[in-house]
C-alpha positions in Angstrom: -10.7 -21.3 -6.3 -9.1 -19.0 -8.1 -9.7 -18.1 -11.9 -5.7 -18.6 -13.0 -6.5 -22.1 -11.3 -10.1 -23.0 -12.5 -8.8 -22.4 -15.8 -5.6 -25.0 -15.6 -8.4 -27.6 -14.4 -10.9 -26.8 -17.4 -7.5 -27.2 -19.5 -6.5 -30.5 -17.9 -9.9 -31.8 -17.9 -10.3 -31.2 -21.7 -6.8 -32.6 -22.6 -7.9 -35.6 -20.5 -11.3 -36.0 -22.0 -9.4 -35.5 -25.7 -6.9 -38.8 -24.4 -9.9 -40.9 -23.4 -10.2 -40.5 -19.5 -13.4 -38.8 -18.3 -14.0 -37.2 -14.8 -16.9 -39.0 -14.1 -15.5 -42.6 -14.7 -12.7 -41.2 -12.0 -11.9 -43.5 -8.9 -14.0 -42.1 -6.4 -17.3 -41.8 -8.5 -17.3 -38.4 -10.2 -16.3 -35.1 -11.2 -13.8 -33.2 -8.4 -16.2 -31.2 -5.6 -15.2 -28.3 -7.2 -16.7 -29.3 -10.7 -19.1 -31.3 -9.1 -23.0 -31.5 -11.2 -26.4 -30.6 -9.9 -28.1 -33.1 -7.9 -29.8 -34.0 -11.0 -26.3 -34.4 -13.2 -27.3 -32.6 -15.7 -29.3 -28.9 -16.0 -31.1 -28.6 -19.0 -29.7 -25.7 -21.3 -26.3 -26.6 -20.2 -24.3 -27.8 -23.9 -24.5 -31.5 -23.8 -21.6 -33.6 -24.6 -17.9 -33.8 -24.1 -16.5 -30.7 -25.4 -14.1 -32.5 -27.9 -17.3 -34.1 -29.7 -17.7 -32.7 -33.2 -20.9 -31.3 -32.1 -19.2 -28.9 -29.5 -16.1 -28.5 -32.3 -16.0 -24.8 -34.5 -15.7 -24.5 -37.8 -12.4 -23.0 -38.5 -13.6 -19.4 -40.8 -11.3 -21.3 -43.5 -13.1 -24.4 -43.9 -13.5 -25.7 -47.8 -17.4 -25.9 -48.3 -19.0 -26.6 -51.2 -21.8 -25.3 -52.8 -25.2 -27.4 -52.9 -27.6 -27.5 -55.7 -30.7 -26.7 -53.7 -33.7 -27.1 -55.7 -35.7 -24.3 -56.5 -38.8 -25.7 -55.0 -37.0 -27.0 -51.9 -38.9 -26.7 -48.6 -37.2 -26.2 -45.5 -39.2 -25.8 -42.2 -38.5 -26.8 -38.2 -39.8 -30.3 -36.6 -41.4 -29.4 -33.4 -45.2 -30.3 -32.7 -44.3 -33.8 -34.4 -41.4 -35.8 -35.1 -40.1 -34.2 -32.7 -38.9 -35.6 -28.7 -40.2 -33.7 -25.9 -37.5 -33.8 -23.4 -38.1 -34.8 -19.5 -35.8 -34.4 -16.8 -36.5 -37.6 -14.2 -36.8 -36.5 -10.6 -37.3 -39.1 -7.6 -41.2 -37.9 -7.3 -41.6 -39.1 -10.5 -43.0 -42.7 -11.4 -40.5 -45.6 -11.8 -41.4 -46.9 -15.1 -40.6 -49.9 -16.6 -39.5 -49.6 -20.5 -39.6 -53.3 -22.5 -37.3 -53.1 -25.7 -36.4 -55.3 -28.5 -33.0 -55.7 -29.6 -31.6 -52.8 -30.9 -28.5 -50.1 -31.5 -26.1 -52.7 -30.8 -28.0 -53.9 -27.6 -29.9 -56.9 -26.1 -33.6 -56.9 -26.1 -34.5 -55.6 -22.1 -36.2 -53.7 -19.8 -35.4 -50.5 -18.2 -36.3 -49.1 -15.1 -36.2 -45.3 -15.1 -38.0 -42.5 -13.5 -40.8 -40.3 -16.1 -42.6 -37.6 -15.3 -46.4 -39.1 -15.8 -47.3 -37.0 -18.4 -44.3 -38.0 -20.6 -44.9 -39.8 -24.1 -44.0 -40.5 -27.4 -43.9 -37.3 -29.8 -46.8 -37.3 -32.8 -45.7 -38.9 -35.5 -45.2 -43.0 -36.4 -41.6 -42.3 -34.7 -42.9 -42.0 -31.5 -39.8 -40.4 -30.1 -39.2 -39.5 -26.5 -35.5 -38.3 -24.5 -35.7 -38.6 -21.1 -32.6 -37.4 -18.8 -31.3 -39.6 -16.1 -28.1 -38.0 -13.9 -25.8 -38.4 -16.2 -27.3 -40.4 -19.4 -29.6 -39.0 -22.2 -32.4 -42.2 -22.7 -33.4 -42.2 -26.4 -36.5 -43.9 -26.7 -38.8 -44.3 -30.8 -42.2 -45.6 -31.1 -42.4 -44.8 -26.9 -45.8 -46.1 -25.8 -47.1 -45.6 -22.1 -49.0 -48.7 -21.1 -49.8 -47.0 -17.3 -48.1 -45.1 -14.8 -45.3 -47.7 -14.7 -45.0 -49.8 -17.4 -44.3 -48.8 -21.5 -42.9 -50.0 -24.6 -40.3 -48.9 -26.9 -39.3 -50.1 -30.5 -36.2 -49.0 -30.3 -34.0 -47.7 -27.3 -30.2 -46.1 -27.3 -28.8 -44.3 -24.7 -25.2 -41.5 -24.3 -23.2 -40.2 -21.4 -23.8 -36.6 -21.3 -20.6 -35.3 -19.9 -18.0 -37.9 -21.7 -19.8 -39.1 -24.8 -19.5 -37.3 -28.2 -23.0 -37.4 -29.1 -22.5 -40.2 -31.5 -22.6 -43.9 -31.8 -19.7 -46.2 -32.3 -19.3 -48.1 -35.4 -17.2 -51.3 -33.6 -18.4 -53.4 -31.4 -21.9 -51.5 -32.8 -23.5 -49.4 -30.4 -25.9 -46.5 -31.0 -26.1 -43.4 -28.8 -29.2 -42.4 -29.5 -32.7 -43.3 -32.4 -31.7 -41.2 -35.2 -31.1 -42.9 -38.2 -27.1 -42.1 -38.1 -27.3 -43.7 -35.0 -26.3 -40.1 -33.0 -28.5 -38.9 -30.0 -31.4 -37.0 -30.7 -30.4 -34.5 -28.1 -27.2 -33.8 -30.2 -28.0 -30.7 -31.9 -31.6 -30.4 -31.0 -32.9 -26.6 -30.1 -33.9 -26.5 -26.4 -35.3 -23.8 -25.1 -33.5 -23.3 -21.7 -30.2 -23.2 -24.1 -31.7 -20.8 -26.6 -33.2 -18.6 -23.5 -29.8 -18.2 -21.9 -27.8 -17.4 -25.0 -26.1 -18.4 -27.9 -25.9 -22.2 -29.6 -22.7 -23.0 -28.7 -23.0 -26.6 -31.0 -23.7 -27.7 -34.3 -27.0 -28.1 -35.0 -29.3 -31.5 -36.2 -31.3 -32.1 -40.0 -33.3 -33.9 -40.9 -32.8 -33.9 -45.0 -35.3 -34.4 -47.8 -35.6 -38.2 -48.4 -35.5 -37.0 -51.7 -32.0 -35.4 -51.1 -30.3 -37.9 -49.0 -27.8 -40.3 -50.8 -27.7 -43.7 -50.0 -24.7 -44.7 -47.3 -23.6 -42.6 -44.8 -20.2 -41.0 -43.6 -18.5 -38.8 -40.8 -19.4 -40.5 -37.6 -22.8 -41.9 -38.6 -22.9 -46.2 -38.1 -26.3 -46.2 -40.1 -28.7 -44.2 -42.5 -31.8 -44.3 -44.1 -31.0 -42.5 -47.9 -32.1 -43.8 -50.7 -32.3 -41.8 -53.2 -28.7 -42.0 -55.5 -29.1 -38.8 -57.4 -29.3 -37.3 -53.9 -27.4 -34.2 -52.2 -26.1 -35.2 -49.3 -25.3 -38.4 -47.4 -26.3 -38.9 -43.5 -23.6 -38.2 -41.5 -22.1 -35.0 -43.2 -21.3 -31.9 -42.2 -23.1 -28.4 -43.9 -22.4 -25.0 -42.6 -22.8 -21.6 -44.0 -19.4 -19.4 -45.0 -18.2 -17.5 -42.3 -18.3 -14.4 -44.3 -22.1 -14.7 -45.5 -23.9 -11.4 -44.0 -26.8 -12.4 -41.8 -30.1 -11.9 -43.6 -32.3 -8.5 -42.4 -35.2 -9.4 -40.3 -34.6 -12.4 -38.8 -36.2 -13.7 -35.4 -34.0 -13.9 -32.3 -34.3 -17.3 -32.3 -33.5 -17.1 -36.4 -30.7 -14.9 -35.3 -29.2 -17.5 -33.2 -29.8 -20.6 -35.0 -27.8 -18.4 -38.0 -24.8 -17.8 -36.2 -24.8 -21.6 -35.1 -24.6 -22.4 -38.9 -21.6 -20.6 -39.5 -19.5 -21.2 -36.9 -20.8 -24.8 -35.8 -22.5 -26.0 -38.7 -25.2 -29.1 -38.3 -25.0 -32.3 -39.3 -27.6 -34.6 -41.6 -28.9 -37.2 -38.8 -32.0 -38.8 -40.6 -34.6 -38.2 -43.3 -37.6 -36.4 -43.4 -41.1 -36.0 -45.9 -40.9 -34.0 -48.0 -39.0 -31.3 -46.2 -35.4 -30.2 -45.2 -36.4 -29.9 -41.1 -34.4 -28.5 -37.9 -35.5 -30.5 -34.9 -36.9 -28.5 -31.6 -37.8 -29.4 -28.5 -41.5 -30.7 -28.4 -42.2 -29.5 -25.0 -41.3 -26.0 -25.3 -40.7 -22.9 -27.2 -44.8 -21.7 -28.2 -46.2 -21.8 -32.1 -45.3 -17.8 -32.7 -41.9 -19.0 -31.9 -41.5 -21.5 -33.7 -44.1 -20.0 -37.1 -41.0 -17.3 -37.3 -38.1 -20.0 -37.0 -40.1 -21.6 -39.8 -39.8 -18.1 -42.3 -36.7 -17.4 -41.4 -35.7 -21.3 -41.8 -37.0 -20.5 -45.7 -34.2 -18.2 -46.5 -31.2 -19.3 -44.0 -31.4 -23.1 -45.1 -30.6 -22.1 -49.1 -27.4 -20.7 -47.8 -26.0 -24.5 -46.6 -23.0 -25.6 -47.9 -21.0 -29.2 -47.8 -17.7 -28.9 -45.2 -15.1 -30.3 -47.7 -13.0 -31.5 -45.3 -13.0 -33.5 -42.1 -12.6 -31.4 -38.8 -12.5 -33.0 -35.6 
């Protein structure tokens, strides 16, 4: 195929995805042979989500922000050996576990049959989180306990179409795309290595605010939130970025480096609450502790620099 035609497709595909219709919900079952996924459905470090979600969406370089008063004693780090979800890709080798859930995110109480790697389980940390990939589907699992080879719990379990969905969850009927406390998938925004390896963050990143920050309510596209503090910054759901003109600090990591230019041209959106400390979210299961000990300095002077996007932009 040539590349004046692969680009009309791409074009018609996105206009399509913009007006509702998604390839893989096509008669037929799927995307066109030409477009057609990996056997898996999904390849981890490919930019999840449909690319008219918010999350996929740049900031304009004249986007209104406005300044945040940052404490001076604010702490800002990176969430990664603990509240943190690993992320497992399931194979047909791998066990066929069966997940019991309570009612939750909009859905009945049930059990879900889906293949995990055996050594797959709930992060550190009382959230237990855990984000398992199934063809097409990101499975968002909290307080994830493995019981045996084929059998665990969840307290909590929300799930999103990779290639259609926007990442978030849907406010009416109620349905939650993923465990976070704005209801969005924990994959939205999360760093993942095999992303970060092969290039830029072409997204807008996750955080996990203060709980001493976060506002109580929420906005944007968030259905729920956990702020409760009312002299607060920021509300879950909203939108920070850094101005397009801010020079990049000196001395930053690569992986600094990247999540940088992420900030000011995709921005990152408040998802939950944290203790005590500002976080980014990254993948539990990869990167290594030098890594991620230099995202964490580098985190210390770039986070300051977040600002409130003003304005709505879809």
């Amino acid at each position: 195929m040539g590349a004046g035609r692969m680009q009309r497709l791409a074009l018609s595909l996105a206009l399509l995805a913009i007006a509702g219709w998604c390839p893989a919900n096509a008669p037929g079952g799927g995307r066109a042979a030409a477009e057609a996924p990996p056997a898996g459905g999904f390849t981890l470090g490919e930019r999840p989500f449909a690319a008219a979600s918010s999350w996929n969406t740049p900031l304009p370089a004249s986007t209104p922000l406005e300044k945040l008063d940052w404490p001076a004693d604010a702490l800002f780090g990176v969430a990664w050996s603990s509240y943190s979800p690993a992320i497992h890709v399931g194979a047909a080798s791998d066990p066929l576990v069966l997940v019991a859930y309570p009612a939750s995110w909009g859905r009945a109480a049930g059990r879900l049959a889906i293949r995990i790697p055996a050594e797959a389980d709930g992060a550190r940390g009382s959230d237990g989180e855990l984000l398992v990939i199934d063809g097409g589907t990101v499975h968002n699992f909290w307080q994830f306990r493995r019981l045996g080879p084929e059998e665990a719990t969840a307290q909590a379990y929300a799930s999103a179409d990779l290639a259609c969905g926007d990442g978030w969850g849907r406010a009416s009927p109620f349905l939650g795309a993923g465990i976070t406390a704005a209801g969005a998938s924990q994959l939205a925004g999360l760093l993942v290595q095999a992303e970060t390896d092969r290039g830029e963050i072409a997204h807008a990143l996750q955080i996990a605010i203060d709980a001493a920050y976060a506002k109580p309510g929420y906005t944007g596209a968030a259905i729920g939130g956990d702020g409760r503090s009312p002299a607060g910054l920021v509300q879950e759901g909203e939108r920070l970025a850094i101005p397009a003109a801010t020079p990049m600090p000196d001395g930053l990591s690569p992986l600094g480096g990247k999540v940088f230019r992420a900030y000011r041209r995709y921005g990152a959106f408040v998802v939950d609450v944290a203790g005590g400390v500002t976080n980014l979210r990254a993948q539990a299961n990869a990167y290594d502790e030098a890594t991620i000990a230099a995202l964490r300095r580098d985190l210390a002077r770039i986070s300051p620099l977040l600002r409130r996007v003003k304005q709505t932009v879809p």
